[in-house]
MIBA-922706 format. One line per 2 residues: number of its first residue (from 1); their letters; for each residue x negated, y, z negated of C-alpha. Coordinates in nm, 2 decimals, always signed. Layout:
NUM> A> X Y Z; ...
% end
This chain:
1> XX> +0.00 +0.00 +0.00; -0.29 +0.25 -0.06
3> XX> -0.41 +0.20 +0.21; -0.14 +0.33 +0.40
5> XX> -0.17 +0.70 +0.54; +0.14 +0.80 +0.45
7> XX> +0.36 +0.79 +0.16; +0.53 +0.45 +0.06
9> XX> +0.78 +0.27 -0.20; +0.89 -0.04 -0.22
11> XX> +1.28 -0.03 -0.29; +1.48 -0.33 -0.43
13> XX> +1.84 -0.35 -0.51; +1.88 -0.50 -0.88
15> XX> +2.24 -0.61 -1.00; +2.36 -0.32 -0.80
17> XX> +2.09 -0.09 -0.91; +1.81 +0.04 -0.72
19> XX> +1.43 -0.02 -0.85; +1.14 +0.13 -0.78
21> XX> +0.88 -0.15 -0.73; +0.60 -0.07 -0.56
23> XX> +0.48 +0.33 -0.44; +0.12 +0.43 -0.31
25> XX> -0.14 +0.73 -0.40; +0.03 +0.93 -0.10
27> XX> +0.38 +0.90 -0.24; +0.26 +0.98 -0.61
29> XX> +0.05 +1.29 -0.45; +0.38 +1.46 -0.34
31> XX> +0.50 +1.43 -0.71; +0.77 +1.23 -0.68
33> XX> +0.84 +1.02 -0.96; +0.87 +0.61 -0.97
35> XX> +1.14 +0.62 -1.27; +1.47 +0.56 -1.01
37> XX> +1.71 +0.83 -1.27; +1.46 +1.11 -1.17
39> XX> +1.34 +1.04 -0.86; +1.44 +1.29 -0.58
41> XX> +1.42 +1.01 -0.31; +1.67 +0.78 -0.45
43> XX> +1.87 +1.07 -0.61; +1.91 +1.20 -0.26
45> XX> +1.95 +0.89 -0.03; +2.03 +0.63 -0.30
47> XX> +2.38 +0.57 -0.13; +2.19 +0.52 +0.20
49> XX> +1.92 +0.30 +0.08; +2.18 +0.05 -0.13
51> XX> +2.39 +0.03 +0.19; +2.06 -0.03 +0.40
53> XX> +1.97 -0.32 +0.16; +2.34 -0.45 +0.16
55> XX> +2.35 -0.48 +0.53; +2.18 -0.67 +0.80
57> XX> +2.01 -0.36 +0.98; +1.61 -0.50 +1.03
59> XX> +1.52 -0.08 +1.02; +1.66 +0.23 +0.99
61> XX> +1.48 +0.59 +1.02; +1.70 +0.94 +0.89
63> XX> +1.55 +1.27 +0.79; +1.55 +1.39 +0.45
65> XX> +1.54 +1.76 +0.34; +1.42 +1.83 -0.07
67> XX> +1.35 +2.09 -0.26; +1.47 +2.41 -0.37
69> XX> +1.54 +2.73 -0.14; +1.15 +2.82 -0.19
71> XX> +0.98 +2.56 -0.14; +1.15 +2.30 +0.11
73> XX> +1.03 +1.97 +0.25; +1.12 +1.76 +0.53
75> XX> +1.06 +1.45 +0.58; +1.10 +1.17 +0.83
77> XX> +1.23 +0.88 +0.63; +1.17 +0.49 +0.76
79> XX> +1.36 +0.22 +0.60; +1.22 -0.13 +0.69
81> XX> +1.36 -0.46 +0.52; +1.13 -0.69 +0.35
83> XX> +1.19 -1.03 +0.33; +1.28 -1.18 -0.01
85> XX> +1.36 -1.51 -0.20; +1.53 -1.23 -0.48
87> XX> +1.66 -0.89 -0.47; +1.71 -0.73 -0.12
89> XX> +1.42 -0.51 -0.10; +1.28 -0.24 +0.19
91> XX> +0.96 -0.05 +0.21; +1.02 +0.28 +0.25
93> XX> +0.82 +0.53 +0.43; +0.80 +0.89 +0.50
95> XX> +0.62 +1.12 +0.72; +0.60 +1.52 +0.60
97> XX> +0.74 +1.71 +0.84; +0.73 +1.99 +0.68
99> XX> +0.47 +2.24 +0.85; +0.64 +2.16 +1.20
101> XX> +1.01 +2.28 +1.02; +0.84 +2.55 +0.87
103> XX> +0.70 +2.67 +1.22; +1.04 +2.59 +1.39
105> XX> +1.16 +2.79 +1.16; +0.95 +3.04 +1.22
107> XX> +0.97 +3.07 +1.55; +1.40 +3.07 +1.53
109> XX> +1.39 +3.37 +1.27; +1.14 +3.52 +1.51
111> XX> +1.36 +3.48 +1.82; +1.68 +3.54 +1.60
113> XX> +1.57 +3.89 +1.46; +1.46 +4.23 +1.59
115> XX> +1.13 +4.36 +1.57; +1.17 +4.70 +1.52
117> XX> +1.46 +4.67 +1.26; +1.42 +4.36 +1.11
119> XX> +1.79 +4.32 +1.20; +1.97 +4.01 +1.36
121> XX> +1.94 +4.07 +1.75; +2.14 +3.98 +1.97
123> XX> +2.11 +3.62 +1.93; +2.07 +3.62 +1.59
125> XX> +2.43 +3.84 +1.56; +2.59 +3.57 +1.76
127> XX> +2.48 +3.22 +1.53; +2.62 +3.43 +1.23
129> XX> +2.94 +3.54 +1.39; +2.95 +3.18 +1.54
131> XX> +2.89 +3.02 +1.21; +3.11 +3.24 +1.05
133> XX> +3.41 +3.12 +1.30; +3.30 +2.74 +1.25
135> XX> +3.39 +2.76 +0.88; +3.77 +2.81 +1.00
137> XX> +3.78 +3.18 +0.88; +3.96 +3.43 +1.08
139> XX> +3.99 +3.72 +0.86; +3.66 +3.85 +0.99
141> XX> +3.61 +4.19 +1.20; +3.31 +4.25 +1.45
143> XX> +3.25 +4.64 +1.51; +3.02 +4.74 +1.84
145> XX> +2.84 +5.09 +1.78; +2.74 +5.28 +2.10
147> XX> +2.43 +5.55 +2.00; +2.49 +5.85 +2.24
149> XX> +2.26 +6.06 +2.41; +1.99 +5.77 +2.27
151> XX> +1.82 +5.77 +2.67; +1.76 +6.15 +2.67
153> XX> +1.57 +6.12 +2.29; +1.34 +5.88 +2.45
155> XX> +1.30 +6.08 +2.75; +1.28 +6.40 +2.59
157> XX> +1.11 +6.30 +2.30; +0.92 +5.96 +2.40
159> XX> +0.96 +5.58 +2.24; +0.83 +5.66 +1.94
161> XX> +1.06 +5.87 +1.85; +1.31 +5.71 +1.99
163> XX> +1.21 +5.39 +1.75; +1.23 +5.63 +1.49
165> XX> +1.53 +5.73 +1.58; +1.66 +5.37 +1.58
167> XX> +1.53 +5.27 +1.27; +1.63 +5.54 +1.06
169> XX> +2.04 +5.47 +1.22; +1.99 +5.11 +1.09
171> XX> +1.88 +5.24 +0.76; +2.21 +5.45 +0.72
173> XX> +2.45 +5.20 +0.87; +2.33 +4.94 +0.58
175> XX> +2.35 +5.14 +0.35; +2.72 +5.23 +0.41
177> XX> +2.80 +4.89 +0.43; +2.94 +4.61 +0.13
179> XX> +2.71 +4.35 +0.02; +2.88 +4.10 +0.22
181> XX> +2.89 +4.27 +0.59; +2.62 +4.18 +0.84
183> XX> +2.44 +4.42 +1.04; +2.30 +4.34 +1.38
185> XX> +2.07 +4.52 +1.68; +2.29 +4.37 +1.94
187> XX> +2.11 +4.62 +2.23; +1.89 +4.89 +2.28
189> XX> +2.09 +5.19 +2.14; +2.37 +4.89 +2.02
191> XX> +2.45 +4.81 +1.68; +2.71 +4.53 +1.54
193> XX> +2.84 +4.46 +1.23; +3.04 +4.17 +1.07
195> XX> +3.30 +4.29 +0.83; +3.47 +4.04 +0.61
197> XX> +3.86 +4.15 +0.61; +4.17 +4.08 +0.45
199> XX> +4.33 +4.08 +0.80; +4.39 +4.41 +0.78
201> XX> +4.28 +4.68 +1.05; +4.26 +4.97 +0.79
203> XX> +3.92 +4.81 +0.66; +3.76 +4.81 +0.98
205> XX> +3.90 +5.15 +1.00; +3.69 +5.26 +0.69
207> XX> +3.44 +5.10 +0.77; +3.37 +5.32 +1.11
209> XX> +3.46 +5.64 +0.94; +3.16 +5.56 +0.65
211> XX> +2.93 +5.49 +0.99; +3.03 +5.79 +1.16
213> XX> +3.03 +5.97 +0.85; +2.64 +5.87 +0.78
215> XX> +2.53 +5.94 +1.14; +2.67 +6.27 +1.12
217> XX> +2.38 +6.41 +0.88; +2.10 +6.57 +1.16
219> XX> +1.83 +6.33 +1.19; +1.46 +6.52 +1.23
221> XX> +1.26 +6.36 +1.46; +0.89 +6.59 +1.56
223> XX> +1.06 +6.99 +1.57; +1.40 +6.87 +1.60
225> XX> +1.70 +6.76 +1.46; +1.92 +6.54 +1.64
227> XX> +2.29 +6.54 +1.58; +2.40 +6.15 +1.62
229> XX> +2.74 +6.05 +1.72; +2.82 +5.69 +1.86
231> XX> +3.12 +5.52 +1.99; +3.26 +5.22 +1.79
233> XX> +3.46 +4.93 +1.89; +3.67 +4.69 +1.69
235> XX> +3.73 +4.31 +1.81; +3.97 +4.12 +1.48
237> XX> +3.87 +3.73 +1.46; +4.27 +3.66 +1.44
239> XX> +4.33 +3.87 +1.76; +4.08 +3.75 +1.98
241> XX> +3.93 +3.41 +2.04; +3.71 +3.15 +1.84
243> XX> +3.42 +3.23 +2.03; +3.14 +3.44 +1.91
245> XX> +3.03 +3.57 +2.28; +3.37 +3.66 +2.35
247> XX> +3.44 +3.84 +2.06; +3.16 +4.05 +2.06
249> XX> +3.26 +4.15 +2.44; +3.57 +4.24 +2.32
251> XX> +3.42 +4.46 +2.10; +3.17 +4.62 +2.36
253> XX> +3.47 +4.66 +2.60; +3.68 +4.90 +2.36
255> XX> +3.35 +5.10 +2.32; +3.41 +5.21 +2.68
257> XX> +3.76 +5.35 +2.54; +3.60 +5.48 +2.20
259> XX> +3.37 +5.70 +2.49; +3.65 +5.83 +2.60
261> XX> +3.88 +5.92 +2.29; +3.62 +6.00 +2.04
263> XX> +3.74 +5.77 +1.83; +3.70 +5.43 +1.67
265> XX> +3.92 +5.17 +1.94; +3.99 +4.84 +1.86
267> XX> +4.03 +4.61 +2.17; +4.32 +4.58 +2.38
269> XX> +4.38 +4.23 +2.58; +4.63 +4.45 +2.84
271> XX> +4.29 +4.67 +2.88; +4.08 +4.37 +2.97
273> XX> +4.38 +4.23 +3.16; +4.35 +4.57 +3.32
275> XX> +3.98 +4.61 +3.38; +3.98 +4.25 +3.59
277> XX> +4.24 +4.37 +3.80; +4.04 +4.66 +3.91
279> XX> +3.75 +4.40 +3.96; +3.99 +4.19 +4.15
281> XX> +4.10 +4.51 +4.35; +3.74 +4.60 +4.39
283> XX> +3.65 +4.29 +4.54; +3.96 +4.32 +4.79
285> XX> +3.85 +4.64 +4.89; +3.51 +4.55 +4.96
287> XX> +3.64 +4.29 +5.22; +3.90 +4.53 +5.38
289> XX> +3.63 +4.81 +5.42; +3.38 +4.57 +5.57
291> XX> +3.69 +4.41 +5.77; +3.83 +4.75 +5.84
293> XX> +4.16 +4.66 +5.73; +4.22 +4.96 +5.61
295> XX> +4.40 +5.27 +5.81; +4.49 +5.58 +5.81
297> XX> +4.79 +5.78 +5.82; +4.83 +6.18 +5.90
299> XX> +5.00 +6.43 +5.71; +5.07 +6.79 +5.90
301> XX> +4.98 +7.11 +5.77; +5.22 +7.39 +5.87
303> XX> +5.18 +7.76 +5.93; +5.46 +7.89 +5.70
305> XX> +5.50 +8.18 +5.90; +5.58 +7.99 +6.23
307> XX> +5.61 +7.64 +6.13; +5.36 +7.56 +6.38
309> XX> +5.13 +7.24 +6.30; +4.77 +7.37 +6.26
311> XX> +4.58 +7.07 +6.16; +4.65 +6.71 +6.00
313> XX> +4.53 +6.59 +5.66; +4.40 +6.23 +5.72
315> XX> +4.52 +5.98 +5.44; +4.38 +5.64 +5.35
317> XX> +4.64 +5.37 +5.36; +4.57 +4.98 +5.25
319> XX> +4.77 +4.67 +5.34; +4.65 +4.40 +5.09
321> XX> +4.62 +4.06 +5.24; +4.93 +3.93 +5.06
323> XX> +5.12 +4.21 +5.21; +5.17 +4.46 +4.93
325> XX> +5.10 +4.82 +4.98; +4.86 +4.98 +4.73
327> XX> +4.86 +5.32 +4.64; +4.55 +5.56 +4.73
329> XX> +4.63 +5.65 +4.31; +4.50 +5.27 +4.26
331> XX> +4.24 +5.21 +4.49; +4.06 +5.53 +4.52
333> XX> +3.93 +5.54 +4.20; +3.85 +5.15 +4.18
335> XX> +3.62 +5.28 +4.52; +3.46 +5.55 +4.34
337> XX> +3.39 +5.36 +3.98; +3.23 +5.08 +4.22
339> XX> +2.99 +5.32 +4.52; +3.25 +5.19 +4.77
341> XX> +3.38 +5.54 +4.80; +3.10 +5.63 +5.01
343> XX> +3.13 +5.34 +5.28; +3.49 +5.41 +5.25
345> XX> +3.47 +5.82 +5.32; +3.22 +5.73 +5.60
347> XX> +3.53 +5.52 +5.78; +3.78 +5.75 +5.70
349> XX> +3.59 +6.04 +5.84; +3.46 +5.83 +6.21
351> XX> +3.81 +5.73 +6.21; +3.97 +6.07 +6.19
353> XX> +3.78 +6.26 +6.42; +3.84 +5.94 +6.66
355> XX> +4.20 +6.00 +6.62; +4.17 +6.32 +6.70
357> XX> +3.94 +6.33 +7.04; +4.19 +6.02 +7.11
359> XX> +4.47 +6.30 +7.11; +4.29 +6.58 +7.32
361> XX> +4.24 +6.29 +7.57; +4.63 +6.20 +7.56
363> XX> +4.68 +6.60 +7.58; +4.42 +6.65 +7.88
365> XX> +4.30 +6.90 +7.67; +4.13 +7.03 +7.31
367> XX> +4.40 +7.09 +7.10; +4.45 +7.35 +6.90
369> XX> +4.47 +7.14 +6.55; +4.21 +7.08 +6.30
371> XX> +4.14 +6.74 +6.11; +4.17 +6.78 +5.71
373> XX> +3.96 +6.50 +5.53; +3.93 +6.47 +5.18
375> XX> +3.52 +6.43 +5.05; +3.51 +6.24 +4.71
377> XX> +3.27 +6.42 +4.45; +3.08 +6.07 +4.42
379> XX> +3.04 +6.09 +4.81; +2.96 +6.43 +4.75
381> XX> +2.67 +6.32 +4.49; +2.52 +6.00 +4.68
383> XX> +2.58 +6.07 +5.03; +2.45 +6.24 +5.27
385> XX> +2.72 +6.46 +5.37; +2.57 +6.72 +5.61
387> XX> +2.40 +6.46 +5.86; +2.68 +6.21 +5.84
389> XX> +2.90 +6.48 +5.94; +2.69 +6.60 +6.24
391> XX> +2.66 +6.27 +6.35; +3.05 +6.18 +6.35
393> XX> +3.13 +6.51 +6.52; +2.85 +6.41 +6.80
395> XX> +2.98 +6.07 +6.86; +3.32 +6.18 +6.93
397> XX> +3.25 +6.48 +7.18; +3.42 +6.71 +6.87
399> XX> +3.34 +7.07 +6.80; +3.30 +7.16 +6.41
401> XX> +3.51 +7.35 +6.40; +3.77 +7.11 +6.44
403> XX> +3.74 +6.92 +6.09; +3.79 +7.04 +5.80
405> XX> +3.67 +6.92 +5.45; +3.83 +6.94 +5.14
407> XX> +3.64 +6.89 +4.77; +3.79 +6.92 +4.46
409> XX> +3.74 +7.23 +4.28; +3.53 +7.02 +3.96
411> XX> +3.34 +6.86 +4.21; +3.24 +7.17 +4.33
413> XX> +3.25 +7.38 +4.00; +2.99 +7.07 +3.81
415> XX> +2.72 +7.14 +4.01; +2.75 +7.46 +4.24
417> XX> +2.37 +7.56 +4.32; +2.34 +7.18 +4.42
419> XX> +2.64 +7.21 +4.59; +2.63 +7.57 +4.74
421> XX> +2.33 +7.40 +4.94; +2.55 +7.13 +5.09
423> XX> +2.83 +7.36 +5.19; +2.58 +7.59 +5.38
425> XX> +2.49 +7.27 +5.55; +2.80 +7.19 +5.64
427> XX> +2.92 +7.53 +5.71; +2.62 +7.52 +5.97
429> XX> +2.82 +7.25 +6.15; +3.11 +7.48 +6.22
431> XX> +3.35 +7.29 +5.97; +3.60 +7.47 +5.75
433> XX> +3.52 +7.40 +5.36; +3.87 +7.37 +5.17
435> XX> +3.85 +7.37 +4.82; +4.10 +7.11 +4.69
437> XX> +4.37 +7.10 +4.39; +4.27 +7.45 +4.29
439> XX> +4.37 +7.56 +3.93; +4.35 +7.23 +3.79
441> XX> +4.00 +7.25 +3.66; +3.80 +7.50 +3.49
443> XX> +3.68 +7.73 +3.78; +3.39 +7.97 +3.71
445> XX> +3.51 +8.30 +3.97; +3.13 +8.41 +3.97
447> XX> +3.05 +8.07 +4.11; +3.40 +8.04 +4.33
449> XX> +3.27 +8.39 +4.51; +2.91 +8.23 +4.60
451> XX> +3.01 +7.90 +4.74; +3.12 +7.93 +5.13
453> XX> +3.44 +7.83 +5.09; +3.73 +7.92 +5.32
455> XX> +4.07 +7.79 +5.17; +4.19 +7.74 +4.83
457> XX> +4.47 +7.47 +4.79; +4.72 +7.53 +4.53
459> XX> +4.78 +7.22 +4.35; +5.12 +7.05 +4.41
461> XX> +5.15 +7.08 +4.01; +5.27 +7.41 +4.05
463> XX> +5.46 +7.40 +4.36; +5.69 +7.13 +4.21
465> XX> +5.97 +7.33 +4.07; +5.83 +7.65 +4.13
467> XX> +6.18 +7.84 +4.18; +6.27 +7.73 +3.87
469> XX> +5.99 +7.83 +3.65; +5.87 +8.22 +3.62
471> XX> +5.53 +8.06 +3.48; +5.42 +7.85 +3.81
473> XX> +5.55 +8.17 +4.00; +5.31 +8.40 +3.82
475> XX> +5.03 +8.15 +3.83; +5.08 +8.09 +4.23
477> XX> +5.07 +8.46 +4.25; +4.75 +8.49 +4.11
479> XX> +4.60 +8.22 +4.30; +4.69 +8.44 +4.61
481> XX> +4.60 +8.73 +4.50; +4.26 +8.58 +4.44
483> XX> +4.22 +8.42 +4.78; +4.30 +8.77 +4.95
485> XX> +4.07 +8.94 +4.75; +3.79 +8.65 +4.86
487> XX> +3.92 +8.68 +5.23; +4.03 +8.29 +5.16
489> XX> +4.29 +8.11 +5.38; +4.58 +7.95 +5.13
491> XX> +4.77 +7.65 +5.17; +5.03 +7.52 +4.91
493> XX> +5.06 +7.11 +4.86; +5.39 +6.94 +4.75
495> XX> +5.66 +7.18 +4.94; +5.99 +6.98 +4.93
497> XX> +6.23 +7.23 +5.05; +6.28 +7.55 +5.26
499> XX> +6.38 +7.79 +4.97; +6.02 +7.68 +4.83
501> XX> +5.81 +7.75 +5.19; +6.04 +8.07 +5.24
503> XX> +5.89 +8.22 +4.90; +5.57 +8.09 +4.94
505> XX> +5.50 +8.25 +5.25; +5.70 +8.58 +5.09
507> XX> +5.38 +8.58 +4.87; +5.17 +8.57 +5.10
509> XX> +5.05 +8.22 +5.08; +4.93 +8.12 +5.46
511> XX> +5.00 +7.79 +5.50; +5.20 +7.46 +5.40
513> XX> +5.23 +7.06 +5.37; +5.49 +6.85 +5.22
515> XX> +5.79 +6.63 +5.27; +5.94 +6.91 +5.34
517> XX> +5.75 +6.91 +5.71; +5.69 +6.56 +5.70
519> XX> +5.58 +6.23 +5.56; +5.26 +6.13 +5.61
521> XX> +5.27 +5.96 +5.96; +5.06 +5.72 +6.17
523> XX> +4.88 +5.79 +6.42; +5.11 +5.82 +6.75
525> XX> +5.36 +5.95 +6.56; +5.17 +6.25 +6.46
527> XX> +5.06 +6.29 +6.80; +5.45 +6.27 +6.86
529> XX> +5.55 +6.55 +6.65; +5.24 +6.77 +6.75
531> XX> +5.35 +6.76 +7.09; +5.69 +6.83 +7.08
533> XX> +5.83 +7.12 +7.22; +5.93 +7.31 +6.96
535> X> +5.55 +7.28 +6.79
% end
C-alpha cells in the first residue's frame, strides 16, 4: 500500500458498518483520519461506498469535493472490489485534483468577470441570472443601464478617462443597491443589475430612481465635470421568459424606449412584436427596391390663381407581395432607420424625371410642369445629392429647372452651413429647392434667409380646418407674410375644399395641392388630367 503513489484505504463492510482496514502514508499525509465516525471520506460517500460493496459492480470511479469554502479539495475517487472469503471489501483510491479545479476555476472567474470593474461581465451576468431562473424563482427583475454621451468622454477625454469614468459609475451604482442585488458590466458603457422582487414593479421603479439619482452628482474627470445620465430598462422574470439571454434583451430593447422618454421603461412584448415587423418590413423592402416593385404615383400642384397644374409631386407607392398596400407613413421610416432610403430616393428620383421626359415625348413638346420630389434628410446626410442629381437630369435629356426638391425644414435647420453648401450645388443644377412641412419645426429665420431656398410649404397641419380656427389663419398669414418678405414662392398642402383654396389665395399664398385638385394619380392618368383642355 505504501508504495502506491497515490492515496489508498482499504474499505470493508462489517455487519452493515463500514471499517477502515487498511490506508497508506499518501492518504494519512492529506490528514484524513482512519477512525470511520470522523473520517471525511466515509462521512461523505459512506452511502456510495456501502452500496458499492453490496453490489456486483467489479469498479466504480466518482469525484468527490471536501473541505470548507476556503480551502477546497477535489478528488478523483476509484472504487475497486477486493476479493474476500469475509466482509465485502474495496480499495479505494483517490487522485487530488485539486490544483487543476483551482485553475479551472481560475480561469471561469477570469472569463466570468470584468477587468476593469471587477464586476460580472457579460457572461458572468448571464450564469447568475441563469442560475437564478434554475432555482424556479420568478420574482426577480433585470434592469439594463445605458451611459450617455460615454463615446464622446473617451473621444474627448481619452480611455483613461473614460475607465475612470466607468469605474467610478460602478462604484455609485453598488453602493445604491441592497445586499442581495447583483451588479453586472454587461457592455462597454452597459451596466445590469439583478434585483430580487416581491413581484412588484414599484421596486424596480426605486431602484432606477436611487441609480439615476447617484449618477446625477457631476463626476470630475482631468478639468472637467461630467454630468452623467443613462437610460434604464426593466425586463420582470414573471413577464418574460425562463431564459437568461432573452431576458436581458428584453431589458436592452426597452432602453431604446427609455432613450426616447427619459425615463425608466420596462419592456413591452407589443414593442418587440413591433420592432420584428419593421424587420420583416425592412427585409420586404429591400427585395422590392432591388426588384423594383415599387412605383410611383403623381400628385398635382395647382396655381390657386388659375387652377392651372404647374408641376406634380411624385409619391412612393408599395404593393407588398401578398397584395396589401402599405402606407408611405410605414415604410418610409423602416427605409430610413435601415440606409435603404438612399437606394430608395435614388429610384424615385430616375423614375420621376423618366416619367416626365416620357410625357414631353407623348406631348411633342417640353412641358410646361415641374417634377416635385421629396429628398429624405438621411439621403440628405449619406448621399450624394448634387452629382446624383446631375446625372438623373443628364440621362433623361431634362433641364433643371424642371425638378424640383423638397427637404424638410429640420433637415435643413440641423445642419445649415453643411447644408447651405449642398443647396448651392443643387441650385447650380437649375432645380427649385422647396422647403417642406414649414412651421412644424424650430426654424432659425437668420438661417431660413441664408439657405437658397425658393418655396416654403405650409404644412397640411394648419390647412386642415383653417376656416374654422382664427389661430391656423393667423399663423398661415405669417407664413406668407414671411415668404413675401424673402421673395419665396408659397404652396399650401392638404386643401380639401374651394372655400379653403379661395382664402388661401385671398392671402396671398401662390400655390396649391390636395384632394381638393386631385388624388394622387398614376402615371397616364396625370398625363390625362395635364392635358386636358381646360388645364
Amino acid at each position: 500500500m505504501d508504495l502506491l503513489p497515490i492515496a489508498a484505504v482499504i474499505v470493508a463492510l462489517d455487519s452493515g458498518s463500514l471499517q477502515i482496514r487498511l490506508s497508506n502514508v499518501a492518504f494519512r499525509r492529506l490528514g484524513l483520519t482512519t477512525d470511520p465516525a470522523n473520517c471525511a471520506l466515509t462521512r461523505d460517500l459512506g452511502g456510495a461506498l456501502a452500496a458499492f460493496l453490496n453490489g456486483n459492480s467489479p469498479r466504480e470511479q466518482r469525484s468527490w469535493r471536501t473541505g470548507d469554502a476556503v480551502e477546497q479539495r477535489w478528488f478523483d475517487v476509484t472504487f475497486a472490489r477486493i476479493d474476500s472469503d469475509h466482509s465485502p471489501r474495496c480499495l479505494v483510491t483517490l487522485v487530488d485534483q485539486t490544483r487543476g479545479m483551482r485553475t479551472e476555476a481560475s480561469l471561469r472567474r477570469e472569463m466570468n468577470t470584468d477587468s476593469l470593474t471587477g464586476l460580472p461581465n457579460r457572461a458572468g451576468f448571464g450564469d447568475l441570472l441563469e442560475a437564478r431562473i434554475a432555482t424556479g424563482l420568478t420574482n426577480y427583475a433585470v434592469l439594463v443601464i445605458d451611459l450617455d454621451r460615454f463615446g464622446r468622454v473617451n473621444s474627448c477625454l481619452g480611455s483613461m478617462a473614460g475607465d475612470e469614468m466607468l469605474i467610478t459609475v460602478a462604484r455609485r451604482i453598488k453602493g445604491s443597491l441592497r445586499a442581495g442585488d447583483v451588479l453586472g458590466r454587461i457592455g462597454g458603457d452597459e451596466f445590469g443589475v439583478l434585483l430580487q422582487t416581491r413581484g412588484e414593479r414599484a421596486e424596480a421603479d426605486h431602484a432606477a430612481r436611487r441609480i439615476q439619482d447617484v449618477l446625477a452628482t457631476p463626476i470630475r474627470l482631468s478639468d472637467f465635470e461630467i454630468r452623467i445620465t443613462c437610460a434604464i430598462g426593466m425586463a420582470f422574470g414573471a413577464e418574460t421568459t425562463d431564459d437568461a439571454e432573452d431576458v436581458i434583451r428584453h431589458a436592452q430593447f426597452a432602453v431604446r424606449r427609455s432613450k426616447e422618454t427619459g425615463q425608466a421603461e420596462a419592456y413591452d412584448t407589443r414593442a418587440l412584436d413591433r420592432a420584428r415587423e419593421r424587420f420583416s418590413m425592412e427585409t420586404a423592402l429591400r427585395r422590392a427596391i432591388e426588384a423594383e416593385q415599387l412605383r410611383l404615383h403623381y400628385q398635382p400642384i395647382c396655381d390657386l390663381a388659375t387652377g392651372r397644374i404647374v408641376a406634380f409631386e411624385a409619391l412612393a407607392r408599395w404593393t407588398a407581395e401578398d397584395g396589401s398596400e402599405i402606407a408611405p407613413a410605414d415604410f418610409i421610416p423602416v427605409a430610413e432607420e435601415s440606409g435603404l432610403i438612399v437606394p430608395l430616393g435614388r429610384w424615385v428620383v430616375d423614375q420621376a424625371l423618366r416619367t416626365l421626359a416620357a410625357w414631353d415625348v407623348r406631348g411633342g413638346r417640353p412641358l410646361d410642369v415641374q417634377m416635385a420630389v421629396n429628398i429624405s434628410p438621411i439621403q440628405l446626410q449619406r448621399d450624394l445629392i448634387p452629382p446624383m442629381v446631375t446625372a438623373a437630369l443628364a440621362s433623361h435629356g431634362l433641364a433643371g429647372s424642371r425638378l424640383k426638391l423638397e427637404i424638410t425644414e429640420s433637415a435643413l435647420i440641423a445642419d445649415p452651413d453643411g447644408n447651405a453648401e449642398i443647396l448651392r450645388a443643387l441650385k447650380a443644377t437649375g432645380a427649385t429647392i422647396a422647403m417642406d412641412d414649414f412651421g412644424t419645426g424650430y426654424s432659425n429665420l437668420a438661417y431660413l434667409q441664408k439657405l437658397p431656398i425658393d418655396t416654403l410649404k405650409i404644412d397640411r397641419s394648419f390647412v386642415t380646418d383653417m376656416m374654422a380656427d382664427r389661430d391656423k389663419i393667423a399663423i398661415v398669414r405669417a407664413v406668407l407674410s414671411l415668404a413675401a418678405a424673402l421673395g419665396m414662392a408659397t404652396v399650401a398642402e392638404g386643401i380639401e375644399s374651394s372655400a379653403v383654396a379661395q382664402t388661401l389665395s385671398a392671402l396671398g399664398c401662390t400655390y396649391g395641392q390636395g384632394y381638393h385638385f386631385s388624388r394622387p394619380l398614376t402615371a397616364a392618368q396625370a398625363y390625362e388630367l395635364l392635358s386636358a383642355p381646360s388645364n
